[in-house]
N, C-alpha and C positions, 0 to 999 in steps of 0.2 A: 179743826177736825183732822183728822189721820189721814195718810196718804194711801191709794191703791195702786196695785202694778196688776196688769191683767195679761196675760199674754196666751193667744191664739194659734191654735194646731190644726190645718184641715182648710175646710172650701168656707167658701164666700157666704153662706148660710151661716156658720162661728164667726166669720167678722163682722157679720151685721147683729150678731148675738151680743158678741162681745162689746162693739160698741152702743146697743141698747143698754145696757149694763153698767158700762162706764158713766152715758149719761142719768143714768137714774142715781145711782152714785153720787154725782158730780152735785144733780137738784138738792140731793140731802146733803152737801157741805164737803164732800169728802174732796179731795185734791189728786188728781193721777198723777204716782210718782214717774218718774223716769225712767228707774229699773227698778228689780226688783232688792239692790241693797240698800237701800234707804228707804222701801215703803212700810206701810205697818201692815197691809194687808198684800198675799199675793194671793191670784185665781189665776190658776189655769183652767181657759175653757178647751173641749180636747178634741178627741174626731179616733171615730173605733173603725175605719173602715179597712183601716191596714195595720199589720200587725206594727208597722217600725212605727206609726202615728205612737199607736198607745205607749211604745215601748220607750220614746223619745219624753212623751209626759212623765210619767214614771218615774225615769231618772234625771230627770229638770226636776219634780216633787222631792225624790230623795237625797237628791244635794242641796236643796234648801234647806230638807229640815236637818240635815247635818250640821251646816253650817249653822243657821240662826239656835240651834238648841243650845250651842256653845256663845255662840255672840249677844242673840236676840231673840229667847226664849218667848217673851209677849208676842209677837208676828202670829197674824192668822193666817194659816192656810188653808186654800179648797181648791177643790174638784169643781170643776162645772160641764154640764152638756152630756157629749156621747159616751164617753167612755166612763162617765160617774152614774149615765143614767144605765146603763150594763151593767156596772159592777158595784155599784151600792155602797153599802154598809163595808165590803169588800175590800173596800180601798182603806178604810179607817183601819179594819185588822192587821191588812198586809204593814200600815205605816203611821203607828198614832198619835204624831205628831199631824194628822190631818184634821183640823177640824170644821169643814164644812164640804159635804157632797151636794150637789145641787144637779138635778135629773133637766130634762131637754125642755119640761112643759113649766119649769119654774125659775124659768131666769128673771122675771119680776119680781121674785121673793127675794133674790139675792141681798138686796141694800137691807132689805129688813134682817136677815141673817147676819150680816155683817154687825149692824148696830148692837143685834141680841148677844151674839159672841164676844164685842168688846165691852161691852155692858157688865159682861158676866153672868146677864140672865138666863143663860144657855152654856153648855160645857161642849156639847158637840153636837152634828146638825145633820141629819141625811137627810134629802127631800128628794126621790124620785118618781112619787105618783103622781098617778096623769090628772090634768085639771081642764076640767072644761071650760071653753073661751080662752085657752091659753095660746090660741092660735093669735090671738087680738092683741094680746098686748108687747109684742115686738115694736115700739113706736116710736121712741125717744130717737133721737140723734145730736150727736156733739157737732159734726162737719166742721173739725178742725180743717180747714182745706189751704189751698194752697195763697190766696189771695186772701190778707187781713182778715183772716179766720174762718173765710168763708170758700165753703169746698164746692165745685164745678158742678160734683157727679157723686152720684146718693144710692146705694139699694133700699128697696123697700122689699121687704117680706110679704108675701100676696097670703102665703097657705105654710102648712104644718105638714111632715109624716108622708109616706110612701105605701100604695098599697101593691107595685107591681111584685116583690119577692123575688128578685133575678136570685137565682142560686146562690152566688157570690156573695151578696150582699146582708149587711147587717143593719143596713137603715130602716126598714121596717120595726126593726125591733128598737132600735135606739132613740125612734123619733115617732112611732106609733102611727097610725091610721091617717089616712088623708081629710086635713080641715083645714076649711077656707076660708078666709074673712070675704066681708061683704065688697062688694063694688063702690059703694058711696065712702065707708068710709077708709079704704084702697085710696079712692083718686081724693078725700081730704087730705089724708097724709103727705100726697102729692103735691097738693095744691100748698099748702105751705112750707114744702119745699121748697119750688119754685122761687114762692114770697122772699126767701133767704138768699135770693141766688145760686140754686142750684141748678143747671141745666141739661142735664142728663141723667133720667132714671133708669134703673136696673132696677126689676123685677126677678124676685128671688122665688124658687120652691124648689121641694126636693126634686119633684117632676113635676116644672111649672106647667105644663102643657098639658096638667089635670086638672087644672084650677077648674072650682066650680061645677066639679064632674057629678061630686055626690050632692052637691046644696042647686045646683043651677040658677045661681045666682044671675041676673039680670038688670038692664038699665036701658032707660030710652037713650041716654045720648044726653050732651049739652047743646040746646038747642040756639045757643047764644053763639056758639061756634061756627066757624066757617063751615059749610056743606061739604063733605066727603063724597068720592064717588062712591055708589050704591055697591054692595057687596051683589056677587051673583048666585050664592048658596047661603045655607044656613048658617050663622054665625055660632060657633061654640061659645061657653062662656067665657073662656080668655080671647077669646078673642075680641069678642065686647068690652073686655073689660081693658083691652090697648085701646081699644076707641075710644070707650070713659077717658085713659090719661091723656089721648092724643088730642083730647080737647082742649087742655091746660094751656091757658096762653101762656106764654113765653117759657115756655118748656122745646127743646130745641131737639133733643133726641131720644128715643127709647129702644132700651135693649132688654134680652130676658136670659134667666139661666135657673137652673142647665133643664132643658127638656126633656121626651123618648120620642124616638123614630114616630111611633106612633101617635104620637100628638100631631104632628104634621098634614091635618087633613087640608078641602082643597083652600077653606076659608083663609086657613095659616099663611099658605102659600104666597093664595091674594092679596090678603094683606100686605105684603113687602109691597107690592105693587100700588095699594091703594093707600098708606096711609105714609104720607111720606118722613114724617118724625121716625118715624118704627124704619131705624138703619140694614142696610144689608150685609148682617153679620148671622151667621148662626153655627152653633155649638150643639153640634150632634154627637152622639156618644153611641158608638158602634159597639165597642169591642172586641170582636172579631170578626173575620171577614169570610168566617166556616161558617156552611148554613148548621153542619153539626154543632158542632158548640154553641151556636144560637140558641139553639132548642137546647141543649140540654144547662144552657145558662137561664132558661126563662125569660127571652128578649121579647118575642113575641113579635116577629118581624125576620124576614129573609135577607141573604144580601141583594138579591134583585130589585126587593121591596124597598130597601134604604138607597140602592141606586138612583133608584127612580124616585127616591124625593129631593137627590141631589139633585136629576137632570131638570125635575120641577121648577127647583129654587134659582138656578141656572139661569133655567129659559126667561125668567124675569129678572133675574140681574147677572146678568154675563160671570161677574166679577164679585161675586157675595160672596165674604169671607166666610170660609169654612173651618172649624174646628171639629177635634174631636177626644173622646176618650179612648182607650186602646186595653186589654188586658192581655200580656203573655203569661204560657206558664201553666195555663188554665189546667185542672187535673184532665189525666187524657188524650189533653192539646199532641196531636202525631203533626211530625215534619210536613205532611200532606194540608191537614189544619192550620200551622202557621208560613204555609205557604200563600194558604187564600187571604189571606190578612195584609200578607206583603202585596201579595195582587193588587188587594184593596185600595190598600193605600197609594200605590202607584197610577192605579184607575182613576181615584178621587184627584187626587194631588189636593190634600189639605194643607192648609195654611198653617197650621201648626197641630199639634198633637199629642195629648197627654198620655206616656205611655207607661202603664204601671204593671210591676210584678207581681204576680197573683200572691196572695196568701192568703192562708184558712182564717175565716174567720168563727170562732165558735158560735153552735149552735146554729150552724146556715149547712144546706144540704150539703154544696160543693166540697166542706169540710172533711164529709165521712165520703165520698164519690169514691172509688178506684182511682188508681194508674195516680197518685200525685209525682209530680216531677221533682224530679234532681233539682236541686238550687245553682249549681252549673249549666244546667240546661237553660233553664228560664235565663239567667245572665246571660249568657250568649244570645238568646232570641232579643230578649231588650236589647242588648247594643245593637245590633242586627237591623231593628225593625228603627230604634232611634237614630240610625245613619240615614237609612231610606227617609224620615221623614225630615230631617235635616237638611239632607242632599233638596229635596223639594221646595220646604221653604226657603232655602237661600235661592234659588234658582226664582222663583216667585218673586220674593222681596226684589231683585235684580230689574227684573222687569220694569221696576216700578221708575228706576233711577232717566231722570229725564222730566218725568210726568209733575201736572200740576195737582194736589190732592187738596180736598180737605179734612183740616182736622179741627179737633174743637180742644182749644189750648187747657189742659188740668193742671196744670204750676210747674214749679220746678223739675226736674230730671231726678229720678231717684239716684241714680248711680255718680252726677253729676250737675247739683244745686245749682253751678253758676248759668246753667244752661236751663230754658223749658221744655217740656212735655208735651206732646200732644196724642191722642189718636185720633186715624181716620173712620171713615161710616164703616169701613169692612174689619175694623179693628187691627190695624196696624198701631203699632206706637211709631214716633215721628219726632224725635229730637231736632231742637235749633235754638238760636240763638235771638234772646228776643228782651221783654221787660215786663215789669208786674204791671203794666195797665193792658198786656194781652190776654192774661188768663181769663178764664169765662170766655171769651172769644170764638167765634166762627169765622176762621180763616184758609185761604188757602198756601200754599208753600209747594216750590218745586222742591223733588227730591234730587240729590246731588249724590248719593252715597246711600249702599244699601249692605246692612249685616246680615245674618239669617234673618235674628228676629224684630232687628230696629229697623228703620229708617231715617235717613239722618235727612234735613230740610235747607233749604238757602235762604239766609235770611234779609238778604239782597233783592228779590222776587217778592217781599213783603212789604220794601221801602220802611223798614222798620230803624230807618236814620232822622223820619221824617217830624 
């Protein structure tokens, strides 16, 4: 069978796409190539949320097809996801050496497109309509991982599509309406996970902390599981549905991404407290730290309000790692506005922080707003704001140096194979020196050495000579 090369632009939502895809691929015969000069087929899956994503697809698609038109005219290529399900048919005019577009609700079509196209049943292939239940069939996984093929630490996709409409944003339109899959078959996916040796889920949505907002989906619990202490409010439906997976035996820890402020009622809270697989990590996405640009970004939330679910999370675990998203630049954004941002972040002191420069994206309000800023401007505020948060986490990370932590071993070091991985419950990573019967592993390790963003382990304090 022919080989695929797939390669991935954007958030963790396209690599959990992408690797649905590959293994659906893989069940029908086909082989992942390595790169993309020896495969027969390339996809790139994409991500519209900034302009340099789409722009970087783009010209990765159009030096391919330069290249192979000369070398390897049979190669099929496509589009897949956000920026295929935006611009369509679009992409075949602008480049017609594309042949296959595939939209965000039909990444399960893809293997059959593939076969039709080399088949030659098919000359060329858009597919961006929406498909009901296509929230469901995200399911497959390869978990090439790090130990004899078997991966530690898994996403699972909960839901589909975004219904808040922040101004900025074009995920609404790229990923459509909010849809949920069910609870049972959520924590099945789960559960044979586990089975495989995975121990660490990741729960995926666009804003997980909607899950089951429009279906309210529910579940009694697994009553075979150990007793939890009793929630003291109403449970939303994601939050029942951490309970569902925290029931899974031998499932070691759970994390989610990426949420909104407003998801965070008091039950979320609690839970850090009550269910102890569910680590003290969270990924909160501010943006700014102006209550004007709040509003006029469509947050739906104040800084006071976002303060105060920091001091929440806090007051139950001192040391809950905090992340977050950041946007300069914003049209508008006055020296006064990205001063409260700087505040912000100096207030919170987050642990790390994703900090992006604004760009329009077509067909979203901010696009046509007033006052957009200089490209000078915005540059300076990002380095600006990326030193403040830098300066932070390495001063953080510091702290650590001394301390005993634990982390849960994921394999090798990417940056450095002859060494392993770990991260900890607040989501530090944690380099050291160890061997492939630790991966999978709940360990602890002193830290001896602290970067901004690593942590480096002793692995003397593991007796791992033994």
């Amino acid at each position: 069978m022919p080989s695929v090369f797939l390669k991935t632009y954007g958030c963790q939502m396209n690599e959990r796409d992408s690797e649905a895809v590959a293994a659906q691929l893989v069940a029908k015969g086909y082989s992942l190539a390595p790169s993309e000069a020896v495969a027969d087929v390339v996809l790139l899956n994409t991500c519209s949320v900034r302009d340099n994503a789409e722009q970087k697809a783009i010209d990765k698609m159009t030096n391919l097809a330069g290249q192979f038109r000369k070398q390897r005219p049979g190669v099929v290529l496509g589009y897949l996801g956000c920026m295929a399900q935006s611009r369509g048919k679009e992409l075949i005019d602008q480049l017609p050496d594309v042949d296959l577009v595939v939209g965000t609700q039909k990444f399960h079509r893809v293997a059959d497109y593939v076969d039709d196209l080399l088949a030659g049943r098919r000359d060329k292939i858009v597919d961006t309509e929406e498909e009901r239940g296509s929230e469901a069939t995200i399911k497959e996984h390869l978990l090439n991982g790090a130990a004899k093929g078997k991966a530690v630490s898994a996403f699972v996709s909960i839901m589909q599509g975004c219904n808040q409409y922040c101004t900025f944003c074009i995920v609404p339109y790229t990923r459509g309406q909010e849809r949920s899959r069910t609870i049972p078959d959520i924590v099945a996916e789960c559960r044979e996970l586990v089975a495989r040796g995975v121990k660490e889920i990741t729960l995926l949505g666009q804003i997980v902390t909607s899950y089951g907002r429009r279906d309210k989906w529910q579940v009694t619990g697994d009553t075979s599981a150990a007793p939890l202490p009793p929630a003291t409010c109403p449970l939303s439906p994601f939050v029942q549905l951490i309970e569902a997976v925290h029931a899974i035996e031998g499932l070691e820890r759970i994390r989610f991404t990426s949420p909104h402020p407003k998801g965070y009622g008091d039950d979320l809270v609690e839970a850090y407290a009550r269910l102890p697989k569910l680590v003290e990590s969270a990924h909160l996405p501010v943006q700014s730290g102006s209550d004007r640009l709040l509003k006029l970004m469509h947050r739906g939330y104040t800084r006071a309000r976002f303060l105060d679910i920091i001091r929440r999370l806090r007051a139950v675990h001192p040391e809950m790692g905090i992340t977050t998203d950041i946007i300069v630049g914003f049209p508008g954004e006055t020296e006064a506005d990205f001063a409260e941002t700087l505040s912000l972040a100096r207030e919170v002191e987050f642990d790390n922080a994703f900090v992006f420069k604004y760009s329009p994206r077509r067909d979203t309000p901010a696009a046509a707003m007033p006052d957009q800023l200089p490209e000078e401007v915005i540059e300076a505020r990002h380095a600006q704001l990326l030193a403040v948060i830098n300066e932070i986490a390495e001063r953080k990370n510091k702290a650590c140096e001394g301390r005993v932590l634990q982390i849960l071993v994921e394999g090798p070091s990417r940056k450095n194979p002859a060494r392993l991985e770990g991260r900890t419950r607040a989501n530090k990573i944690v380099i050291f020196e160890g061997s492939e019967r630790h991966i999978g592993q709940v360990m602890d390790v002193r830290i001896v050495r602290a970067a901004p963003f690593t942590l480096y382990g002793d692995p003397a304090i593991m007796n791992l000579t033994e």
